[in-house]
N, C-alpha and C positions, 0 to 999 in steps of 0.2 A: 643445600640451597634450594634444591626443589622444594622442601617439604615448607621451607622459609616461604618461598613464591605461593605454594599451593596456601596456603594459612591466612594471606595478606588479601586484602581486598586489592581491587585495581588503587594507585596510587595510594599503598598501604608503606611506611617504612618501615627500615629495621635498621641500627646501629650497629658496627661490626668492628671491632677492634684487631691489628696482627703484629705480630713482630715482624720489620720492616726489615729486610736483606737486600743488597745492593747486586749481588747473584742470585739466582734460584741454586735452590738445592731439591732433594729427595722431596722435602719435608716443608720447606718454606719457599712463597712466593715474591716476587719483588714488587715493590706497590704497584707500577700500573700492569704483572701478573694475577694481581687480587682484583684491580679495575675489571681486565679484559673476563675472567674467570666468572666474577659474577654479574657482568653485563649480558654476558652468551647467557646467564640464566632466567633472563627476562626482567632485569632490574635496571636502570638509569642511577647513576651517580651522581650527588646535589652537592656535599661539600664533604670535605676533610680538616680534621684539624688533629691538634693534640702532634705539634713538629716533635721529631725523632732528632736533635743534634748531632748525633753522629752523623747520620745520613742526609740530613737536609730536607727531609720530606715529610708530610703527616702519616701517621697511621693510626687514625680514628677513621672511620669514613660515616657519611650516610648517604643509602639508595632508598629509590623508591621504586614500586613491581610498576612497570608500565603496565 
């Protein structure tokens, strides 16, 4: 994610896609895990889509680098 921030101009996006877990584990975060994760890395979150049925939530997202 740094190297994502450092590449992007100011309000530059990037599209990020994950597999959406309703617990964290090791290995996987829970969407608003993936939210908080790459907000701390100087991004803003605009929308999500692409809903997961199992879980009820999207996990597509897009941010933009503040």
């Amino acid at each position: 994610l740094p190297r994502i921030h450092a590449a992007l101009r100011p309000r530059g996006a990037f599209v990020m896609q994950e597999s959406t877990v309703l617990e964290e584990t090791r290995t996987q975060l829970t969407h608003d895990g993936w939210v908080t994760l790459v907000e701390r890395c100087g991004f803003s979150l605009v929308s999500t889509w692409h809903p997961n049925p199992e879980h009820g939530i999207d996990d597509n997202y897009l941010f933009r680098r503040v």
